[in-house]
GURO-697105 format. One record per residue (C-alpha): chain; residue number from 1; z negated, y, x negated. Coordinates in steps of 0.25 Angstrom, whole numbers. Layout:
BEGIN
+----+-----+-------+-------+-------+
: ch :   i :     z :     y :     x :
+----+-----+-------+-------+-------+
:  A : NUM :     Z :     Y :     X :
...
+----+-----+-------+-------+-------+
This chain:
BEGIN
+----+-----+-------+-------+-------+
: ch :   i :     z :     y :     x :
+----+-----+-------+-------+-------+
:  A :   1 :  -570 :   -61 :   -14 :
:  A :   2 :  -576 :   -48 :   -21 :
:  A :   3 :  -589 :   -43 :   -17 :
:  A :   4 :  -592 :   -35 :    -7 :
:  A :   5 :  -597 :   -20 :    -6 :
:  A :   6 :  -610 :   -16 :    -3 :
:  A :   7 :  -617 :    -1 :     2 :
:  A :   8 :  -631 :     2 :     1 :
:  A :   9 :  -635 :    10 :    13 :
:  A :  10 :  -645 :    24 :    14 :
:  A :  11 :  -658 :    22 :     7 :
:  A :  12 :  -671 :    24 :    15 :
:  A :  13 :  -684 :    27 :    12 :
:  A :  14 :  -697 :    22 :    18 :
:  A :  15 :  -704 :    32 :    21 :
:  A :  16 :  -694 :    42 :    21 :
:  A :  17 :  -703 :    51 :    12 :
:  A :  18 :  -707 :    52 :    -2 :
:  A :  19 :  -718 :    60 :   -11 :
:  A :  20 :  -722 :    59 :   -25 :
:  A :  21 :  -729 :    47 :   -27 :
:  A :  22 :  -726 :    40 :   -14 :
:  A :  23 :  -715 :    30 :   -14 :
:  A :  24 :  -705 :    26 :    -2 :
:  A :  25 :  -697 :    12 :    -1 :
:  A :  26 :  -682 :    15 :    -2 :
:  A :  27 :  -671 :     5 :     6 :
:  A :  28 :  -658 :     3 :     8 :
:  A :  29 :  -648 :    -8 :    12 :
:  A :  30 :  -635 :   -14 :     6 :
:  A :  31 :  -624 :   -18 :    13 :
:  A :  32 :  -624 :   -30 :     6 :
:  A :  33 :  -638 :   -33 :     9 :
:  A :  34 :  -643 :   -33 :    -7 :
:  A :  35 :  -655 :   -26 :    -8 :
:  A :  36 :  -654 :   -14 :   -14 :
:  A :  37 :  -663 :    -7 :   -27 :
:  A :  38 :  -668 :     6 :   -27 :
:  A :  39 :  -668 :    17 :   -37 :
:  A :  40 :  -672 :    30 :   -43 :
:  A :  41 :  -664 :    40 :   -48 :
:  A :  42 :  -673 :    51 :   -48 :
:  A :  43 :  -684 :    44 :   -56 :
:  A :  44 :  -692 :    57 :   -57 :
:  A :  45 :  -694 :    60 :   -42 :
:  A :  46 :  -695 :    46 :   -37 :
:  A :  47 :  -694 :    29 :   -42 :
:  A :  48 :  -689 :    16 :   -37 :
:  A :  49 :  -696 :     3 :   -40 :
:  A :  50 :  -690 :    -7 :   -30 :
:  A :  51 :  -688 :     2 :   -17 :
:  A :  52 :  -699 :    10 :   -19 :
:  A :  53 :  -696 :    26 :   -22 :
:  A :  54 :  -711 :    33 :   -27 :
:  A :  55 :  -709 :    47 :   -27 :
:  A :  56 :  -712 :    51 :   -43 :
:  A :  57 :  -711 :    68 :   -39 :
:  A :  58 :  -706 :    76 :   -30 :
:  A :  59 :  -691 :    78 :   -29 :
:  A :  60 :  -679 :    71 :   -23 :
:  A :  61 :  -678 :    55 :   -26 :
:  A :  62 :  -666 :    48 :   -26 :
:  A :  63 :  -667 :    32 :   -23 :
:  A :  64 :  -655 :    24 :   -27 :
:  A :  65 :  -650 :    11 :   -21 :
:  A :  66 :  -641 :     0 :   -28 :
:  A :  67 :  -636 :   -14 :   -24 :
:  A :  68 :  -630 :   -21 :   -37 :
:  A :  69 :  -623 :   -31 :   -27 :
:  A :  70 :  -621 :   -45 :   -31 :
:  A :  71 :  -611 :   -57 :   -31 :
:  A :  72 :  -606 :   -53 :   -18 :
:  A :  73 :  -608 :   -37 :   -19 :
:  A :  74 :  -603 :   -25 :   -25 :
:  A :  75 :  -614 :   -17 :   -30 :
:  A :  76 :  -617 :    -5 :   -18 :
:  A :  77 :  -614 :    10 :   -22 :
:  A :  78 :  -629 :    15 :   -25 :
:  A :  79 :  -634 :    23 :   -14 :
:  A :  80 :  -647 :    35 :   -16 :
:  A :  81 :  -653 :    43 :    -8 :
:  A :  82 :  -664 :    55 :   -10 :
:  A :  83 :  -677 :    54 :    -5 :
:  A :  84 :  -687 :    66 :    -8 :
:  A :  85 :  -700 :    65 :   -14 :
:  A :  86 :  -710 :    76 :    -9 :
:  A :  87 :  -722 :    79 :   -15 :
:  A :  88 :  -734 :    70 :   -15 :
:  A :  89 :  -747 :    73 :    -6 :
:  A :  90 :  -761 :    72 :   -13 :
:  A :  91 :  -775 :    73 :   -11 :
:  A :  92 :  -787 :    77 :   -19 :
:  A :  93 :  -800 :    68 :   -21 :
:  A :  94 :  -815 :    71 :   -18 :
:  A :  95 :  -819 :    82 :   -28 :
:  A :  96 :  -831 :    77 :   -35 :
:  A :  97 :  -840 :    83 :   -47 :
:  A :  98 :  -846 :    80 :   -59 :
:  A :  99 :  -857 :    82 :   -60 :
:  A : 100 :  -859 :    81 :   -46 :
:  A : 101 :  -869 :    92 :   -45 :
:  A : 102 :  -870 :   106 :   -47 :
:  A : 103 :  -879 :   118 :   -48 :
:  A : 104 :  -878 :   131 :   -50 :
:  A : 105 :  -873 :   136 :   -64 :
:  A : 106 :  -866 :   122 :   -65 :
:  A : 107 :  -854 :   114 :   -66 :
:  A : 108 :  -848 :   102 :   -60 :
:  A : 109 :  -833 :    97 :   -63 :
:  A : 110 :  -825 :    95 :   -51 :
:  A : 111 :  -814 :    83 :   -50 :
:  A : 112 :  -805 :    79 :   -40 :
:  A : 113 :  -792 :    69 :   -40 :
:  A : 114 :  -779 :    72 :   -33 :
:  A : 115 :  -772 :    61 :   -28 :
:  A : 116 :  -760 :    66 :   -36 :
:  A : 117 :  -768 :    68 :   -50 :
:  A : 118 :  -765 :    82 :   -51 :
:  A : 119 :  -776 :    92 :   -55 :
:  A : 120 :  -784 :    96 :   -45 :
:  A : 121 :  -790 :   111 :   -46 :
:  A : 122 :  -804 :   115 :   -41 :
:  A : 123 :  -809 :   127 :   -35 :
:  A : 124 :  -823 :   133 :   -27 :
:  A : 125 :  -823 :   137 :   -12 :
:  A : 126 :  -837 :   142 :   -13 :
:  A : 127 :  -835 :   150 :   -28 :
:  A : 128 :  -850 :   157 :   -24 :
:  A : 129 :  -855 :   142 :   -25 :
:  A : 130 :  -847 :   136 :   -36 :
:  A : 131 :  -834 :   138 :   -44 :
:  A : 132 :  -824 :   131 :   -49 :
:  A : 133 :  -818 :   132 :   -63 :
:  A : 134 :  -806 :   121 :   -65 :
:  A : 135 :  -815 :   109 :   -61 :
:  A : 136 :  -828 :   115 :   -65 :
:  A : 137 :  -839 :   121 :   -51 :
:  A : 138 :  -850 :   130 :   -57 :
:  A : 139 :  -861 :   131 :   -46 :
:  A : 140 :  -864 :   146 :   -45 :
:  A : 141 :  -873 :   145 :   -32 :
:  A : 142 :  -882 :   135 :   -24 :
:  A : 143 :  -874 :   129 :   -13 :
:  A : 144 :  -861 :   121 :   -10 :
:  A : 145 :  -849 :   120 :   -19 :
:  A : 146 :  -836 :   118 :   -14 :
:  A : 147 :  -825 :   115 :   -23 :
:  A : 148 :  -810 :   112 :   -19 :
:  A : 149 :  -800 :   103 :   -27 :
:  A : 150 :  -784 :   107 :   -25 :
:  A : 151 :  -772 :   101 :   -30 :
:  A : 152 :  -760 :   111 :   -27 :
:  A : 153 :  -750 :    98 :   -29 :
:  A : 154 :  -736 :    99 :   -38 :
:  A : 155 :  -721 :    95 :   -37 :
:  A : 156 :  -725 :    81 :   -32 :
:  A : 157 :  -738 :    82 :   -24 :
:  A : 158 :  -743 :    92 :   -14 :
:  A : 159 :  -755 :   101 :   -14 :
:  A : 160 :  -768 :    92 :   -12 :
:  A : 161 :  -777 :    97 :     2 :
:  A : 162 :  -789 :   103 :    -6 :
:  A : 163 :  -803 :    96 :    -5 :
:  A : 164 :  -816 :   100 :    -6 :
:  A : 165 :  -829 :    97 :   -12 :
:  A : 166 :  -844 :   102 :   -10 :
:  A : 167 :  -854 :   101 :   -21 :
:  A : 168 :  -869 :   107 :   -20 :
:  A : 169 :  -870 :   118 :   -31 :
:  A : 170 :  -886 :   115 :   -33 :
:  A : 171 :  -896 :   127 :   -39 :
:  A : 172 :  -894 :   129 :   -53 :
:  A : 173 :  -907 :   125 :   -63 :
:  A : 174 :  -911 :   135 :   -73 :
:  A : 175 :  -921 :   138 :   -84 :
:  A : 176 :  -930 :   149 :   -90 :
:  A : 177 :  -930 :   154 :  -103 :
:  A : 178 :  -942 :   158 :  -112 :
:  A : 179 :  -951 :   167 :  -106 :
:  A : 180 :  -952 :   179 :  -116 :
:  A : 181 :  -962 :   190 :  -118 :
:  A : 182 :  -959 :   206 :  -121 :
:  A : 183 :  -968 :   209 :  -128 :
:  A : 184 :  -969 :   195 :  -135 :
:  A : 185 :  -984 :   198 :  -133 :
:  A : 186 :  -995 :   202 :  -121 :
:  A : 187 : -1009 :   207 :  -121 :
:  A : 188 : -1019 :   208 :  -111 :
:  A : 189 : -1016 :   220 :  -104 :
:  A : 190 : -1003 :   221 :  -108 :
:  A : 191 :  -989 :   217 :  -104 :
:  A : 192 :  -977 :   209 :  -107 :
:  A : 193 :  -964 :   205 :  -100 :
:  A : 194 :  -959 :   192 :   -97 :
:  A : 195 :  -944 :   186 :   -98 :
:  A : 196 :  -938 :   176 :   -96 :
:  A : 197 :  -923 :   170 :   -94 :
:  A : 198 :  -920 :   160 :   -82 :
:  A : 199 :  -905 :   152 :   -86 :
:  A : 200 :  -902 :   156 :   -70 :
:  A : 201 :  -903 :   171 :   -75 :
:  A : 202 :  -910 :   173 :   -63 :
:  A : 203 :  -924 :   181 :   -65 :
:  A : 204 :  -937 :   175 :   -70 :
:  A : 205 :  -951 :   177 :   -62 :
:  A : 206 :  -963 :   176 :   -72 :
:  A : 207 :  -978 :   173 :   -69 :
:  A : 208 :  -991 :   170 :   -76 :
:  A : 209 :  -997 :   157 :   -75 :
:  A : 210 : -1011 :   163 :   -83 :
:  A : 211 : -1014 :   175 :   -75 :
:  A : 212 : -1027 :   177 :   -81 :
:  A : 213 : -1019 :   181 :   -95 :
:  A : 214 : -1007 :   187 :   -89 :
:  A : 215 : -1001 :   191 :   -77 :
:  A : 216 :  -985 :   191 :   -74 :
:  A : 217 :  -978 :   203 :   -64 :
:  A : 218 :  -964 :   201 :   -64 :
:  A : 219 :  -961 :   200 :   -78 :
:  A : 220 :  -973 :   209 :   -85 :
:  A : 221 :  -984 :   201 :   -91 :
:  A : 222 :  -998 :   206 :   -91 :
:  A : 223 : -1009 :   201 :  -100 :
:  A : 224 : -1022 :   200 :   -92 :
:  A : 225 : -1030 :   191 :  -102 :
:  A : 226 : -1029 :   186 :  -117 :
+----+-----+-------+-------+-------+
């Protein structure tokens, strides 16, 4: 007695669907009741380890099924079928900040992780508040920040749903320079004008603090007493 044929039927997939990164359990049965194997012969859209298909990129995968036989059956004709893998959803994390505050005329680095390890790009909705240079948010004014993150997606993964962040811009600290006289020197009765640099750029107000030697309007010094 020779051995007997065997058929492998139509290979189904559960689910039905497939994106990159996902897999879906492939099936099929043999006339001949052997169990079947599984393979890949588009190894750069999807693979097979057992009868699980994981979608490697976008594209069109085809699954192969083989039953070798055995001492009573004929190996089965292989039998493939196409199952498409479409592209992968992803998501963006909580955008956070380092360091985590930020004033005015300052900077803070922006970082968020999409889901599928693309780059994620940064932008300001409130430019009159803060912008947004690559990762970097300058505060430009008092109030709150709002930066966005995006990831536009690529052959295997679709564009991320933007998220947002808030972060207080604070008011900025500045500094005066030197106070300088012109002329360098001041007698009673006479003048001399006071200036003075503030790293805000924002003007300087001067007083005097010995009234009964000098007195102060606006910037004009006036000696009243040795």
């Amino acid at each position: 007695a020779g051995k007997s044929s065997q058929t492998i039927g139509t290979i189904s997939f559960t689910p039905a669907t497939l994106a990159a990164g996902g897999t879906t359990a492939a099936s099929a049965i043999a006339t001949s009741k052997l169990a079947v194997s599984f393979s890949s012969t588009t190894a750069t859209i999807c693979t097979v380890s057992g009868n699980t298909v994981t979608g490697v990129a976008a594209g069109t995968c085809t699954v192969a099924a083989n039953q070798a036989g055995d001492a009573n059956y004929n190996a089965a004709p292989q039998v493939t079928q196409n199952i498409t893998a479409g592209k992968s959803s992803q998501t963006i994390g909580t955008i956070s900040f380092t360091p985590a505050t930020l004033a005015v005329g300052g900077t803070t680095a922006a970082s968020a992780i999409a889901t599928s390890k693309l780059a994620v790009s940064f932008s300001s909705t409130t430019p009159t508040i803060c912008t947004v240079s690559g990762n970097t948010v300058t505060g430009v004014a008092a109030g709150p920040c709002t930066v966005t993150a995006n990831q536009a997606g690529d052959a295997n993964y679709n564009a991320a749903t933007q998220v947002t962040q808030n972060i207080t811009i604070g008011k900025g600290s500045q500094t005066i320079g030197t106070i300088s006289f012109t002329p360098a020197t001041l007698a009673v009765g006479g003048t001399t004008t006071a200036s003075a640099i503030a790293t805000s750029k924002l003007a300087v107000s001067f007083s005097s603090i010995t009234a009964t030697i000098c007195t102060v309007s606006g910037n004009t010094v006036t000696g009243v007493a040795a």
